[in-house]
N, C-alpha and C positions, 0 to 999 in steps of 0.2 A: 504494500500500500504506500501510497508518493507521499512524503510528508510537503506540504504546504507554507511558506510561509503568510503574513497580513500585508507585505508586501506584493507579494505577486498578488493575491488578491486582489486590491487595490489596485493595480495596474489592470487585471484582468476586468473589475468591472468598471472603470473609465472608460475602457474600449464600447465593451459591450452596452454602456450605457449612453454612449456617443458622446463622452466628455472629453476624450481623446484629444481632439483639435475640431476645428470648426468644419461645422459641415454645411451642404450645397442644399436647395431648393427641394432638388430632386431627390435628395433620401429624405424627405419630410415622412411618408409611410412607414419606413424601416424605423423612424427615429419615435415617431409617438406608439408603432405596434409596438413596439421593444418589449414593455409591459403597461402600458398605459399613462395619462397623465391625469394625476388627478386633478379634480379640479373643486378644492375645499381648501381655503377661502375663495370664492369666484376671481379669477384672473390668474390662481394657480402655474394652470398650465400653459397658459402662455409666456410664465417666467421662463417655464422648463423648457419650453422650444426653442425662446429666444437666447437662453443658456448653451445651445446647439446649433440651433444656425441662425446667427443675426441678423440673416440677408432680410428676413419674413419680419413684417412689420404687424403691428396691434391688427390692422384694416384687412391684410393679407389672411391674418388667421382666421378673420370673421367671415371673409369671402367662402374659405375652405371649410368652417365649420357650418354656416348659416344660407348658402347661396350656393358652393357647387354640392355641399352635405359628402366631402369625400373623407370628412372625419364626423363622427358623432360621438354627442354627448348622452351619457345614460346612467342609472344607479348601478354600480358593477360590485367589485371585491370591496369589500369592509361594509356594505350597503352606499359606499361613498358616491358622488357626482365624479364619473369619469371620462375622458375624452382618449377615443381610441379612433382606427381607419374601420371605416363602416364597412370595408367589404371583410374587417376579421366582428361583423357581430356575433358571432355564434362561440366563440373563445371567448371574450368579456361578457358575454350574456347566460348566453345555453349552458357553458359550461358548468355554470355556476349552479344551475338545479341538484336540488337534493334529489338523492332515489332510497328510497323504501321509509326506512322509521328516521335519516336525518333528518336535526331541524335545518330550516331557510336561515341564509346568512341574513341577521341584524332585527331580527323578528323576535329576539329575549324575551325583552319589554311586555310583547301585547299581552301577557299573561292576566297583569290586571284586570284588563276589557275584559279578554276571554273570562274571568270569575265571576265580573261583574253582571256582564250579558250569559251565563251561564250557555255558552256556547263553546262549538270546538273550532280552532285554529283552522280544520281542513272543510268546517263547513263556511264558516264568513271566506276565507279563501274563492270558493266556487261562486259561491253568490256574487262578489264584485268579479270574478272573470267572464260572468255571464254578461254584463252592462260595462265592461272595457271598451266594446266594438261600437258605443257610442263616441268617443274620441277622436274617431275616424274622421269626424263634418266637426269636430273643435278646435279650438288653442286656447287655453286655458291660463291667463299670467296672474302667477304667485302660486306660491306650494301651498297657500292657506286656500285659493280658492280651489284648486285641484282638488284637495281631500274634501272638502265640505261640495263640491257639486258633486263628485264621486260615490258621497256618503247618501247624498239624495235620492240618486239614480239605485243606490240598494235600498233602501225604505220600503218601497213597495212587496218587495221579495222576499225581507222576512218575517216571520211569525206574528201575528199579530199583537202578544202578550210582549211582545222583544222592540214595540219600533217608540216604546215612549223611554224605555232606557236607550235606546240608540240617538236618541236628540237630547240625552241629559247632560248637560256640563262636564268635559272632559277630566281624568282624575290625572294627566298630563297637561305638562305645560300651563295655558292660559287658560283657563277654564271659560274666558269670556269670548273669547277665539276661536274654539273649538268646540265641539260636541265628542262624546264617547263614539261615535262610528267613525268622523274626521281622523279621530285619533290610531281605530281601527285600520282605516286604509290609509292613512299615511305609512303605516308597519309595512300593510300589504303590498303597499309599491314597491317595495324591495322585489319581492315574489314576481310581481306583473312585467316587472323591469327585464328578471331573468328571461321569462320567458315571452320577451320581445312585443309586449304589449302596450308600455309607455317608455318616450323618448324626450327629452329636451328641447325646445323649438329654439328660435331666436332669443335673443335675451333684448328687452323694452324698458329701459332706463338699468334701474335699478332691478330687477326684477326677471326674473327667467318667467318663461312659458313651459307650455306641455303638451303633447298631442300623442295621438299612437303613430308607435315604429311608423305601421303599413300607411298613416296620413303622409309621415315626414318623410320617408326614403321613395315612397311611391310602390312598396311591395313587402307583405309578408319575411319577417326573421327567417334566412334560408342558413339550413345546417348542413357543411360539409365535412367528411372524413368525421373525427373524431375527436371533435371540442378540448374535451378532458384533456387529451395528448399536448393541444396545442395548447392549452394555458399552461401546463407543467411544465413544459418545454422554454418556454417566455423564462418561468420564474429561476428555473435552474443556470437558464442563460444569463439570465441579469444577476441572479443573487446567490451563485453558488459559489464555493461548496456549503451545501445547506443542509436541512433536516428538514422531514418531514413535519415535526415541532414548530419549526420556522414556518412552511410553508403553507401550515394548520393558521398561523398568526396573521400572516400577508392577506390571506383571503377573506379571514375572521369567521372561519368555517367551524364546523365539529371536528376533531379527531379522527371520528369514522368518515368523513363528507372526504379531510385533506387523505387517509390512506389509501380508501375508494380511488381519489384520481391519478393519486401517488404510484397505484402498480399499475397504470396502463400506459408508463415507462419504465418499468422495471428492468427491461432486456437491454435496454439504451444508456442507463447509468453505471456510475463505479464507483466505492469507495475511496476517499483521500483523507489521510491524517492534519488535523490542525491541531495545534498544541495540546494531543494526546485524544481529542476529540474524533469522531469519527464522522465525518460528512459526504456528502453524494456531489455530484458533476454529471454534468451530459458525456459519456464517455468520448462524442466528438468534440468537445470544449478542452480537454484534457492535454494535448499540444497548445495550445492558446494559455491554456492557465500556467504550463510548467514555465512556459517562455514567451511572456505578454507583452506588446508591445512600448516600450516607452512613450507616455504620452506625453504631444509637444505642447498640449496649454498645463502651465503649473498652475495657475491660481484660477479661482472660480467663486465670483458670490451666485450662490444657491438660495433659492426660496425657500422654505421653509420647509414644503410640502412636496421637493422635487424625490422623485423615484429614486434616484440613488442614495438617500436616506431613509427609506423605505425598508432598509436592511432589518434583520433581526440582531446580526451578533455584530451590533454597536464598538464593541471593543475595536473591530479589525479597524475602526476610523477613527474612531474615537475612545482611546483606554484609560480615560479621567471619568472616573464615576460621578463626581461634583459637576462636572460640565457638562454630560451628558444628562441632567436632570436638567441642564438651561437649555438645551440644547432641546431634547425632545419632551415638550410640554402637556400638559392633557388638549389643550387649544391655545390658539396663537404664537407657532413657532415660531422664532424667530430664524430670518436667514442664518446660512453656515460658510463661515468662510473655509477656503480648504486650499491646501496646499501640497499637488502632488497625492491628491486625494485622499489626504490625512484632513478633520476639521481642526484648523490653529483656530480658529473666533468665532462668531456672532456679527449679526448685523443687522440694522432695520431703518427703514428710511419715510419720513413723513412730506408731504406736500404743501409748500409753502404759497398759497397762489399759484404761479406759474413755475413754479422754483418746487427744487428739490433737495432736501438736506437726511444726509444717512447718518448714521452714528456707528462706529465700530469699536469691538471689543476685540482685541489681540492678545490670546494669552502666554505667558510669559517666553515660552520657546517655540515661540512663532518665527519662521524661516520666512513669511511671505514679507517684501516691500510695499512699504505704502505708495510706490509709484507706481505699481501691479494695481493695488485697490484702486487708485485715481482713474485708472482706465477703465476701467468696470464698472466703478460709478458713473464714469461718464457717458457709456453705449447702455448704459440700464436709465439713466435720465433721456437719454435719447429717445429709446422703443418708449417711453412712456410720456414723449410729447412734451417733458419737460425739461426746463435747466439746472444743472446741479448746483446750486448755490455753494453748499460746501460739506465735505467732508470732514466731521469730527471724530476724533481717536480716542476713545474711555479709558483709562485705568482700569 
């Protein structure tokens, strides 16, 4: 078994993760299938693209996402908002379905509901996939209106004893906001999501819209080959050598859901040692990993929420347990500075009018120059229409 060091690692997934050196127009598909971008807090993923090819401006990504739709937005892995190439829906979607007694990814929660409407998870389930194909002639903007006309269009359909607890004040969130079914199918869109039923439209100010897949793409979620293969495949590519522990984490699946997709690459993986550890690789990654190629961008401010911090074993980029608590937060990460794709600092930047001011944290055996950051801030003020006023450096 090849032992491993966190350096090649590191090197191997810069590659793979297209942090390498800058890339061209034209691997725009290769570079958001990779494994997805998420997109939580809304503008996410347009960090993470233009962290990879700067050519693509704010307008360019909206054309692509909103006008030719040759990428779409939809609830994918962790139940998150993600932006992936619509011709891989069936790997960020389909894949994602549970088969027999797994629960759905991000559906914990509705347990409440289910107590309270003394109902089962796989009957309110059917009920709203019977009045999904209403979506078809909508576009729906805000997630509050989505779940409460959603919640409407089920009313009729269940039990009569069941529809004045279905309009009661939600025991989630705002209770002035929502109703207990609202709250019911906003769970369930996770489910609806997987299985290519609702998609993301335009986004109209502030605010996202909704519509079904087959409204927005013009056709029915089609499924090729073997889903499962191809997200496993993604995630070993991007974030190996891994565990199927990890890979249970990435997805925010069951144990049984991550092993289930886990051996339908069994014959394709191979064991590699990392500091006494035993973890998996695509056995065709395995020349790439012994001897990866040096990557020619050294420094990178990162968003907060880009995929190559998506990882599970944190250490291999970051081995300060104190930093890594600043670093990955329950909400509102802050950017990662990295270096040679080690993270050296932090970083986060506010809008001053037309101006832009970041603040950086550099911590103590940080190898990057601040004339490295200067540049960064500058093309990151740029894609975002504004001027960098100035760059301050924190203790």
């Amino acid at each position: 078994m090849d032992n491993i060091s966190k350096e090649q690692i590191r090197q191997f997934r810069l590659h793979t993760h297209h942090l390498d050196t800058w890339y061209q127009k034209a691997d725009m598909k290769n570079i958001v299938g990779a494994c997805g971008f998420q997109n939580s807090p809304p503008g996410a993923w347009e960090i993470a693209l233009h962290n990879r090819i700067p050519d693509f401006k704010q307008d360019d990504m909206k054309q692509m996402l909103e006008v030719e739709k040759t990428l779409l937005q939809a609830w994918s892995f962790r139940g998150a908002p993600v932006v992936f190439p619509t011709s891989e829906s069936d790997t960020f979607l389909s894949a994602l379905v549970p088969k027999q007694d797994e629960p759905w990814i991000y559906t914990q929660g509705i347990q409440l509901a289910l107590d309270y409407l003394q109902m089962s998870f796989g009957e309110l389930l059917l009920l709203l996939k019977q009045v999904m194909s209403k979506l078809d002639g909508e576009v729906l903007k805000s997630k509050t209106l989505l779940d409460q006309t959603l919640a409407e269009w089920v009313l009729p359909l269940l039990p009569n004893d069941k529809r004045d607890l279905w309009n009661k004040p939600s025991m989630y969130g705002n209770p002035q906001k929502q109703t207990v079914g609202g709250a019911v199918v906003s769970f369930l869109l996770r489910p609806c999501a997987f299985l290519g039923l609702v998609v993301f439209g335009k986004r109209e100010g502030i605010s996202p819209t909704f519509t079904a897949y087959r409204n927005w793409i013009g056709h029915s979620l089609e499924i090729e080959g073997i889903p499962e293969q191809k997200l496993v495949r993604k995630y070993l590519h991007c974030y190996g050598p891994a565990s199927i522990g990890g890979f249970a984490d990435w997805l925010g699946c069951s144990s049984a859901q991550a092993e289930r997709i886990w051996q339908t690459v069994i014959d394709e993986i191979e064991p590699v040692n990392l500091s006494g550890k035993e973890r998996y690789i695509l056995s065709d990654d395995k020349e790439l990993l012994l001897s990866p190629p040096q990557s020619e961008r050294k420094a990178h401010l990162l968003g907060g929420h880009d995929p190559y911090l998506g990882l599970q074993d944190r250490d291999v980029i970051l081995d300060n347990k104190a930093w890594q608590k600043q670093i990955w937060q329950t909400v509102s990460n802050p950017g990662a500075v990295l270096w040679q794709g080690e993270i050296v600092g932090m970083w986060k930047s506010k809008k001053r009018g037309k101006g832009l001011e970041i603040e950086i944290v550099l911590w103590d055996d940080a190898k990057i120059s601040k004339r490295d950051i200067q540049d960064l801030g500058d093309g990151y003020a740029l894609f975002q229409h504004l001027k960098l006023n100035k760059i301050t450096f924190l203790a």
